[in-house]
N, C-alpha and C positions, 0 to 999 in steps of 0.2 A: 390047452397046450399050444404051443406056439414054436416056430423055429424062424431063425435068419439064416438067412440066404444072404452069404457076403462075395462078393464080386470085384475085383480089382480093376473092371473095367469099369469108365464112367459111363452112367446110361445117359442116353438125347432121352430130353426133356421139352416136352412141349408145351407152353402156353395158351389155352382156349377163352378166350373172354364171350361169356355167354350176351345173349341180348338184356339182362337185367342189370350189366357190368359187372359178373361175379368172374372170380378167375378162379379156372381148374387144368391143373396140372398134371398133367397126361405122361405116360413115356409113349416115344414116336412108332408109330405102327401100332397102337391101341387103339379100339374106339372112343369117341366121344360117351360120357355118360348121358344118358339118357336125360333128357329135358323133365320128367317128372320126377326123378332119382334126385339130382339138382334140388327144385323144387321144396321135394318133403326133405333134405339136411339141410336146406337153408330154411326153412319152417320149425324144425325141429332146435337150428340154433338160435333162432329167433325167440323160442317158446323158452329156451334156457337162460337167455339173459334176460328175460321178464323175471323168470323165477328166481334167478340170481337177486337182481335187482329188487324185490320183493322181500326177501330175507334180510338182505340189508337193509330197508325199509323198517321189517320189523323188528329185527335187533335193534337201531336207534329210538324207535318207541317205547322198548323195555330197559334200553337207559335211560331214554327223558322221565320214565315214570319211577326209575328208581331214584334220578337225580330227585324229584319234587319231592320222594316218601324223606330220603335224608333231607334235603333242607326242613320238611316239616316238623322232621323230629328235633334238629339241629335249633327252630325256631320253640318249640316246646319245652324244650330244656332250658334256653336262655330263658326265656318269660321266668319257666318256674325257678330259675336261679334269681332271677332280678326279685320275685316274690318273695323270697326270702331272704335275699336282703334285707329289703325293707319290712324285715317285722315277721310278715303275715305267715299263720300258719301253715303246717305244710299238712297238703294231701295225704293222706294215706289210703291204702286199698285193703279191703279184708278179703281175702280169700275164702268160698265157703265148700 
């Protein structure tokens, strides 16, 4: 559950650029976050867009191979259409 707290006053805002050059946004008269709090969310978003990155990775691998299965079937079809074309008897499959 969750609640807003709205405020018609504007709050000071404050600017902290860490020593890694990350910036964290404070309101004035707060403390600083902690150096290892920092840290493990910037590890933590780091680890997210690997795994982001990853998924999109392997979503395009499951087009490229769905691309190759169409064109092969795409290529199978033509042969055995040009096959019968010219002449040659067609395949048939018995089922058993």
């Amino acid at each position: 559950m969750s609640t807003q707290a709205q405020s018609r006053a504007a709050r000071k805002l404050s600017v902290h650029v860490d020593e890694h050059g990350g910036f964290h946004v404070i309101q004035l008269g707060e403390a600083l976050p902690k150096p290892a709090a920092i840290s493990l969310r910037e590890q933590t978003e780091r680890q997210a867009a690997r795994l982001r990155q990853q998924a999109v990775d392997e979503a395009a691998v499951q087009v490229g191979r769905w691309t190759l299965s169409m064109a092969a079937l795409c290529a199978a079809a033509l042969r055995r259409g040009e096959a019968e074309g010219r002449g040659a008897p067609r395949e048939t499959y018995v089922s058993s």
